[in-house]
TINUMI-279177 format. One record per atom (N, C-alpha, C, O): x, z, y. Coordinates in steps of 0.02 Angstrom, whole numbers, padded with zeros to 5 digits, always signed. Each point is the difference from the previous one (the first is absolute). Layout:
<recs>
XZY/...
</recs>
This chain:
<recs>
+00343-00499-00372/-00053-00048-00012/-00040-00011+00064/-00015+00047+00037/+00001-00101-00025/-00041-00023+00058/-00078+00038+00027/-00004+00033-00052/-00036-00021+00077/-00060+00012-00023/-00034-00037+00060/+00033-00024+00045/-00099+00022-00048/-00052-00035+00048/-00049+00014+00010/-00026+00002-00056/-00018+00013+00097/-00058+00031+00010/-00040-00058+00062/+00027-00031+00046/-00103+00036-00069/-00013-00054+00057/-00067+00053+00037/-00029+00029-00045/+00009-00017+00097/-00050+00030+00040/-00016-00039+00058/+00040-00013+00045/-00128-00015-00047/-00018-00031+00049/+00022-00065-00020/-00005-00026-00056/+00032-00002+00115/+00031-00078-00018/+00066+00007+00010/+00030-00049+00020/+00005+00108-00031/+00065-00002-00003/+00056+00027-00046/+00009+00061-00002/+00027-00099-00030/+00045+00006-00056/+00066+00020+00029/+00031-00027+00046/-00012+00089-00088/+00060+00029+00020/+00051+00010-00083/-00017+00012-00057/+00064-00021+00080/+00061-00015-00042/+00047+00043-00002/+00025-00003+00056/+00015+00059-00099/+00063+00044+00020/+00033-00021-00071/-00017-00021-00055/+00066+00036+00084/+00046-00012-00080/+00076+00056+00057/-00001+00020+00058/+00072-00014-00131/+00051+00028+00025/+00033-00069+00011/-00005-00058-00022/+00043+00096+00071/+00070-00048+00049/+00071+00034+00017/+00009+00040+00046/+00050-00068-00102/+00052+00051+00048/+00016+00026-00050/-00026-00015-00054/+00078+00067+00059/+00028+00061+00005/+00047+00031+00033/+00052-00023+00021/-00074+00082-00018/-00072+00017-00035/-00058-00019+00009/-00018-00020+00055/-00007+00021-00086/-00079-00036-00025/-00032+00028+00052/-00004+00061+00006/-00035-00121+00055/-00043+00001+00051/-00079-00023-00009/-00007-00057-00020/-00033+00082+00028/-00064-00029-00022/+00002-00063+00066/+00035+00002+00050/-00085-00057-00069/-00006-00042+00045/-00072-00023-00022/-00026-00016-00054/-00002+00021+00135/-00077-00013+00004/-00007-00062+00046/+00028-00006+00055/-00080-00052-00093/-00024-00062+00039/-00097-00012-00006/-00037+00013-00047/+00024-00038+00108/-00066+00006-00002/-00025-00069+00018/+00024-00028+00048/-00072-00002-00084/-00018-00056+00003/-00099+00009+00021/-00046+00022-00034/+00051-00052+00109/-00078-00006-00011/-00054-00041+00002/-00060+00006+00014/+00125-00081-00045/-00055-00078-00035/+00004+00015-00058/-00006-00054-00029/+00013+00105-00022/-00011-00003-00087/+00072-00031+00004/+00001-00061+00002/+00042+00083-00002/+00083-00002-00012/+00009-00066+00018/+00044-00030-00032/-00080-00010+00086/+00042-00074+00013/+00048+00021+00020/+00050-00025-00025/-00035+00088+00089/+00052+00000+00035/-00002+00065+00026/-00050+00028+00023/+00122+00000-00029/+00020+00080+00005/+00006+00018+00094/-00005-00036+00050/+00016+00099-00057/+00007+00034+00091/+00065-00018-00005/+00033-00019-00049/-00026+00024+00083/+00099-00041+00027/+00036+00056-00008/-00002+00061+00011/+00052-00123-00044/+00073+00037-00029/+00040+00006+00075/+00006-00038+00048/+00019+00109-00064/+00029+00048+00044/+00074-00016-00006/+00019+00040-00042/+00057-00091+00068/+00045+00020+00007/+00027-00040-00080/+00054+00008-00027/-00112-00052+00003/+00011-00007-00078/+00000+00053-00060/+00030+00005-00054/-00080+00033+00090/-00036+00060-00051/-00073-00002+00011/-00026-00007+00056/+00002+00011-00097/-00069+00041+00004/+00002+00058+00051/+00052+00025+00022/-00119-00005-00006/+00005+00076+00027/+00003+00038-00054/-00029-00014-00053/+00081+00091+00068/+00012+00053-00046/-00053+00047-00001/-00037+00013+00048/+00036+00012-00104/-00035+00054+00033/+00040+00098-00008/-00018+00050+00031/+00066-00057-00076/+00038+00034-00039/+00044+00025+00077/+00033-00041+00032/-00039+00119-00008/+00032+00017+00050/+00088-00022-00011/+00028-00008-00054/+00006+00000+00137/+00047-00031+00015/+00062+00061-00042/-00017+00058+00012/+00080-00062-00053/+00018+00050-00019/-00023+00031-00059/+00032+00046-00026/-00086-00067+00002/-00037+00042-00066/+00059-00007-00064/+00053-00030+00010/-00068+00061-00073/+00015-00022-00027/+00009-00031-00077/+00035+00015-00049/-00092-00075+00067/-00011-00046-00069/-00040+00020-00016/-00018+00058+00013/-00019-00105-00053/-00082+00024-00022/+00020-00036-00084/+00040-00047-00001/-00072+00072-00068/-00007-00048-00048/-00085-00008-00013/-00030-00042-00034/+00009+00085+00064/-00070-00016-00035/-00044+00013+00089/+00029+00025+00049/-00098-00048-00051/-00022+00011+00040/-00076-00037+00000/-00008-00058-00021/-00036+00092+00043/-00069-00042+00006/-00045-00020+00060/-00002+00043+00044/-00038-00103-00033/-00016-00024+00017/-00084+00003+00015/-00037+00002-00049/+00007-00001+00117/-00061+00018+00010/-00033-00024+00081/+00021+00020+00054/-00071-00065-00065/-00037-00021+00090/-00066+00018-00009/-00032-00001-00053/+00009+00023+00125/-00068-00011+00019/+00003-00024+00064/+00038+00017+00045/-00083-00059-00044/-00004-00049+00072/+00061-00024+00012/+00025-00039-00041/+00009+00059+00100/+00046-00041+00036/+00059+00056-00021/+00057-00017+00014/-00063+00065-00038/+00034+00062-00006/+00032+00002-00086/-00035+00008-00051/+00114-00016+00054/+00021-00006-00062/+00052+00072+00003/+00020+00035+00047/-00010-00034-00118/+00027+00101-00032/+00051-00019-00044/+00006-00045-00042/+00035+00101+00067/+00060-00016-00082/+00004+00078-00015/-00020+00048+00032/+00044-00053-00079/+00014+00064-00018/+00069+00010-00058/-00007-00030-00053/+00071+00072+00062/+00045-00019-00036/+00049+00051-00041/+00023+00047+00032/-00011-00050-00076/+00055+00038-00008/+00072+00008+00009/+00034-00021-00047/-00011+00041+00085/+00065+00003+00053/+00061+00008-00048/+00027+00055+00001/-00003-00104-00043/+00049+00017-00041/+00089+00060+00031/+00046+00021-00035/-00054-00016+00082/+00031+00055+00050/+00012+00041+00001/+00056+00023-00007/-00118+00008+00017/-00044+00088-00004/-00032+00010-00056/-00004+00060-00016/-00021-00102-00022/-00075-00018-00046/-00044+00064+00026/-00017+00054-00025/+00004-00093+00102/-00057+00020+00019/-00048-00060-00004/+00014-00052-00030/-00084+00066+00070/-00050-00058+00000/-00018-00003+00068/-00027+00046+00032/+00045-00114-00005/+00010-00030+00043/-00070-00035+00019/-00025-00024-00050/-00019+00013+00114/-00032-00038+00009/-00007-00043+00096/+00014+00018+00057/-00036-00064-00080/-00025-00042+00060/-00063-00003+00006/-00044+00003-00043/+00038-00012+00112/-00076-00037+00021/+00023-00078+00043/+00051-00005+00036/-00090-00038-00046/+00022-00068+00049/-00081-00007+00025/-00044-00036-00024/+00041+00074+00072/-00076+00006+00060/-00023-00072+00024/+00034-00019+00048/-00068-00012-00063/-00018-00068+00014/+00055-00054+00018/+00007-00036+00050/+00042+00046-00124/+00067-00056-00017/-00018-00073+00023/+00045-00030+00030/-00100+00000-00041/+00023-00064+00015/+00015-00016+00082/+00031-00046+00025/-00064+00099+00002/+00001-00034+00074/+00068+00045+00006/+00038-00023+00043/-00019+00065-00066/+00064+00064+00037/+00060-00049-00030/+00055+00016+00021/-00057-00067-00062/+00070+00000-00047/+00047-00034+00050/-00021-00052+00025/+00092+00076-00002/+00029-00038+00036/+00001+00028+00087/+00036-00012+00048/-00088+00047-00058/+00003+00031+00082/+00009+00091-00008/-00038+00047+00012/+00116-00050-00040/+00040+00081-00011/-00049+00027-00060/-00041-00025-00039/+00062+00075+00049/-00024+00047-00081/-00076-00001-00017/-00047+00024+00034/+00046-00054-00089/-00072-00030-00023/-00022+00053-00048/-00057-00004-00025/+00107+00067+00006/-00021+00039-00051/+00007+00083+00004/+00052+00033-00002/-00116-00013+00006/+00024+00081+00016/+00034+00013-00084/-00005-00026-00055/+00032+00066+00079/+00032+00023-00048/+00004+00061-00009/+00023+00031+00048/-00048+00023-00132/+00015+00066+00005/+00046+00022-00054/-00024+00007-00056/+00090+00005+00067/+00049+00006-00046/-00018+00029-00063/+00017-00027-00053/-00040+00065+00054/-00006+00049-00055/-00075+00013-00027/-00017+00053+00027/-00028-00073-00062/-00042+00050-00033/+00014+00040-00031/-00017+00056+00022/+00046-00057-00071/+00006+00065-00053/+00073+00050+00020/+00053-00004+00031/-00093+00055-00073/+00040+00064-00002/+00056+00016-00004/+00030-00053+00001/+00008+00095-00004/+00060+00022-00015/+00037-00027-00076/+00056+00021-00015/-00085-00059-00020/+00044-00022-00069/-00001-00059-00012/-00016-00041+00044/+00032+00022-00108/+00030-00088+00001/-00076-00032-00025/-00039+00024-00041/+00034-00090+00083/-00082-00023+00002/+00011-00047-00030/+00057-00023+00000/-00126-00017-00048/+00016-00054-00014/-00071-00025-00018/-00049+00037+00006/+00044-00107-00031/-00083-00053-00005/-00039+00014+00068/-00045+00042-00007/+00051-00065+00069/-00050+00020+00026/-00062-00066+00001/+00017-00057-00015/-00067+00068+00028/-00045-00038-00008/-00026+00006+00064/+00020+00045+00037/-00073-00095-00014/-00044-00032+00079/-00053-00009-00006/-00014-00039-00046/-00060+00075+00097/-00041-00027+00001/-00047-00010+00055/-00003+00046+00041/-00028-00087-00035/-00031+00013+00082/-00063-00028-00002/-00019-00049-00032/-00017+00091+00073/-00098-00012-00001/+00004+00007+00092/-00007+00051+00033/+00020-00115-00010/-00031-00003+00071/+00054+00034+00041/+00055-00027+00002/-00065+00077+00028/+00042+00038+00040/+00043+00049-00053/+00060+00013+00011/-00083+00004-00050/+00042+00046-00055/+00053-00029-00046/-00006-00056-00024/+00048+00088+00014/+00062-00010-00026/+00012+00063-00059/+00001+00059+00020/+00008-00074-00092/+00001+00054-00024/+00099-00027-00044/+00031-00053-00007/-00021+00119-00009/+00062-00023-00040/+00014+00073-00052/-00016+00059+00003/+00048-00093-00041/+00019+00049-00076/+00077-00006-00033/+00036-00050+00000/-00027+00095-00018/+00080-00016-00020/+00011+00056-00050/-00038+00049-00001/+00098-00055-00046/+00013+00058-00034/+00048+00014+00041/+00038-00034+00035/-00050+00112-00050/+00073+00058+00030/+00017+00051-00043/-00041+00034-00030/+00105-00027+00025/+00032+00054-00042/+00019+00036+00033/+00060+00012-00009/-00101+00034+00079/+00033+00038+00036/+00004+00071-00050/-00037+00015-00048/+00097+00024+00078/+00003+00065-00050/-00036+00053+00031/+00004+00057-00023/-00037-00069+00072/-00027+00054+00040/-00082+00010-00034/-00031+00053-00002/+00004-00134-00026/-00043-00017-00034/-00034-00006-00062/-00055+00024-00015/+00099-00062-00026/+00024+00002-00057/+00033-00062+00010/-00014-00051+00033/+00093+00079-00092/+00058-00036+00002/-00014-00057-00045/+00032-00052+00001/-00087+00066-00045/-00001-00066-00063/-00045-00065+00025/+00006-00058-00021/-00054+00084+00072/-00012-00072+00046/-00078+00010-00009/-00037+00003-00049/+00026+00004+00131/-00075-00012+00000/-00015-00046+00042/+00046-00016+00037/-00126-00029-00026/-00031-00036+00031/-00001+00025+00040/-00016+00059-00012/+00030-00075+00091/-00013+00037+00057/-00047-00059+00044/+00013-00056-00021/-00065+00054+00078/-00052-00040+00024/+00014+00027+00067/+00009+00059+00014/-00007-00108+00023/-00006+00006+00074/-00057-00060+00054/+00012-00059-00011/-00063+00071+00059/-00036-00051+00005/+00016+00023+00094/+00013+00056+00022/-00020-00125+00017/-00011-00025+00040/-00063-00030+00026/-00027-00050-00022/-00001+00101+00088/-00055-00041+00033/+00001-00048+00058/-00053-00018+00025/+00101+00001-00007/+00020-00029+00054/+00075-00039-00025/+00058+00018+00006/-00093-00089-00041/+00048-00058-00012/+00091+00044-00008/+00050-00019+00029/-00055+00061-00062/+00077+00042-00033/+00020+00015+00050/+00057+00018-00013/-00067-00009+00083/+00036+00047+00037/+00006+00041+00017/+00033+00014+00051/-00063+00026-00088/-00011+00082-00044/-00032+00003-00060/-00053-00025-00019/+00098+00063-00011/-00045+00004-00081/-00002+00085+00000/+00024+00034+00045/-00054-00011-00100/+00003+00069-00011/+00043+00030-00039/+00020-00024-00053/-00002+00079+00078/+00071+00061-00026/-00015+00079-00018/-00042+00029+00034/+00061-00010-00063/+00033-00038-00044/-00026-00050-00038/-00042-00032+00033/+00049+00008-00100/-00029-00053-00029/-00038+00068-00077/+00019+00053-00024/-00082-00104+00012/-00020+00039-00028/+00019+00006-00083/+00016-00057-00015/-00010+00096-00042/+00019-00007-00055/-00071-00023-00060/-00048+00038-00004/+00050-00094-00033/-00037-00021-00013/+00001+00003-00088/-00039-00016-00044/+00123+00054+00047/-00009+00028-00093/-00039+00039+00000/-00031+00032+00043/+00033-00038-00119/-00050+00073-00044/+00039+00044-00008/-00025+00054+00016/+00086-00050-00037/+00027+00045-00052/+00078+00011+00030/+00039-00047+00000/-00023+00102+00022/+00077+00027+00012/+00030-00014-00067/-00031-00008-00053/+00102+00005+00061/+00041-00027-00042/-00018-00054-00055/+00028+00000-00055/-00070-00039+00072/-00009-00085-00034/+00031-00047+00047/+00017+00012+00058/-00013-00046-00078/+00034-00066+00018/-00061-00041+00034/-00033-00016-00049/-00002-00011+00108/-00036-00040+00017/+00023-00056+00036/+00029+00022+00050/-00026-00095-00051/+00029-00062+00009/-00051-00068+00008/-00056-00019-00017/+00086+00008+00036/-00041-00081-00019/-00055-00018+00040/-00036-00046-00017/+00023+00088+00087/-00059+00012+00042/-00043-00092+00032/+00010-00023+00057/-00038+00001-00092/-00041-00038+00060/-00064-00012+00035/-00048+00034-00020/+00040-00071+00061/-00051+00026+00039/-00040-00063+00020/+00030-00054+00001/-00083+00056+00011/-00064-00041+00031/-00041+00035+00058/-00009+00060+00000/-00017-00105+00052/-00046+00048+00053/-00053-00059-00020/+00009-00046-00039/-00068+00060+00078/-00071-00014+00006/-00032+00037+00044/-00020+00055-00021/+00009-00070+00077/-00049+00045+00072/+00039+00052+00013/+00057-00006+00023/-00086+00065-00037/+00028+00047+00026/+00040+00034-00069/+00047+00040+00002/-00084-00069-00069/+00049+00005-00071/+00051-00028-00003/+00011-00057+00022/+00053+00121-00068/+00046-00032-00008/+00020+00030-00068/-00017+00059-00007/+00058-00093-00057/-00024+00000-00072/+00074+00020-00021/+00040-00042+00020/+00001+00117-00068/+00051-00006+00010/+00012-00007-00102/-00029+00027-00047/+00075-00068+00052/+00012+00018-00101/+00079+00024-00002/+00045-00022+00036/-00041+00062-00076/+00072+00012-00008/+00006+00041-00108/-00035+00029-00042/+00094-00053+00048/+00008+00017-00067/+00033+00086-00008/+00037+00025+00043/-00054+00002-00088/+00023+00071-00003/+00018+00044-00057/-00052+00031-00015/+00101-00013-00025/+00032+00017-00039/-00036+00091-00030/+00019+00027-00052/-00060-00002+00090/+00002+00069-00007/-00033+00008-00073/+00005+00061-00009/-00033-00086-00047/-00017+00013-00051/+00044-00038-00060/-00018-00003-00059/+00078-00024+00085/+00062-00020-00042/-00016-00059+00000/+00050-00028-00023/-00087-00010+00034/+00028-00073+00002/-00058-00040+00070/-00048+00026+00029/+00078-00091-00020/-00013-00005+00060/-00101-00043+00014/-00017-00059-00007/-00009+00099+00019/-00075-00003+00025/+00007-00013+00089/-00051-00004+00034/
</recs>
């Protein structure tokens, strides 16, 4: 599914392309009269060269500075980008840091995006077995536009051996708001 996010006076666009499934990011900054230039008859990517395939993935700007964040159908690890002041970088070489991996050692999945200014926060479920195997919310935040976040990532279940899923997220200043659904009293709260 497509998604869109607009920050400032500028509207940004990703949807999948391909397969495997490539995210593709366009940035418009007249209110979508007209996009950053198509690359070669692509959009710019943002999905590292070699990856492999994304089905789900989310979408997030502040200022000039746009975020993806993904699940790596591959590894099912969680994958993220930074695009550091995209509209002016798009087209002049790699417009997107990129940090392969957030999460842990087990199979990841829903991750969610959020960003207050310079901060970047992100959430995902993990079923690492080192953790718990039935799946917990794990949180990782960035103070410097995602080109470091914190590690490990922190665990944001209640309850060993419940099931926790469904994590999403909102920021506000230096707040950031997390909901996730959670199985530990037999049905899902």
């Amino acid at each position: 599914l497509p998604q869109i996010v607009v920050s400032g006076g500028t509207v940004y666009v990703a949807w999948l392309e391909g397969f495997p499934a490539n995210i593709a990011v366009v940035a418009s900054t007249d209110n979508g009269a007209t996009f950053n230039p198509i690359l070669g008859g692509f959009p710019e990517f943002a999905y590292p060269t070699g990856g492999s395939g994304t089905s789900f993935f989310k979408l997030a700007a502040s200022g000039t500075n746009v975020y993806l964040i993904w699940k790596d159908d591959g590894t099912s690890s969680i994958s993220f980008a930074g695009g550091l002041d995209f509209v002016t970088n798009v087209g002049g070489g790699t417009s997107f840091v990129v940090i392969t991996d957030l999460s842990t050692s087990g199979t990841a999945f829903s991750p969610d995006l959020a960003v207050s200014g310079n901060n970047v926060y992100a959430v995902w479920q993990d079923n690492d077995a080192l953790i718990d195997p039935n799946g917990d919310i794990l949180f990782s935040s960035s103070p410097d536009n995602g080109v470091t976040f914190t590690t490990p990532p922190e665990n944001l279940s209640s309850t060993s051996g419940s099931v926790s899923t469904n994590a999403k997220m909102s920021a506000s200043g230096s707040n950031v708001y997390v909901a996730g659904q959670d199985n530990s009293d037999g049905d899902n709260d």
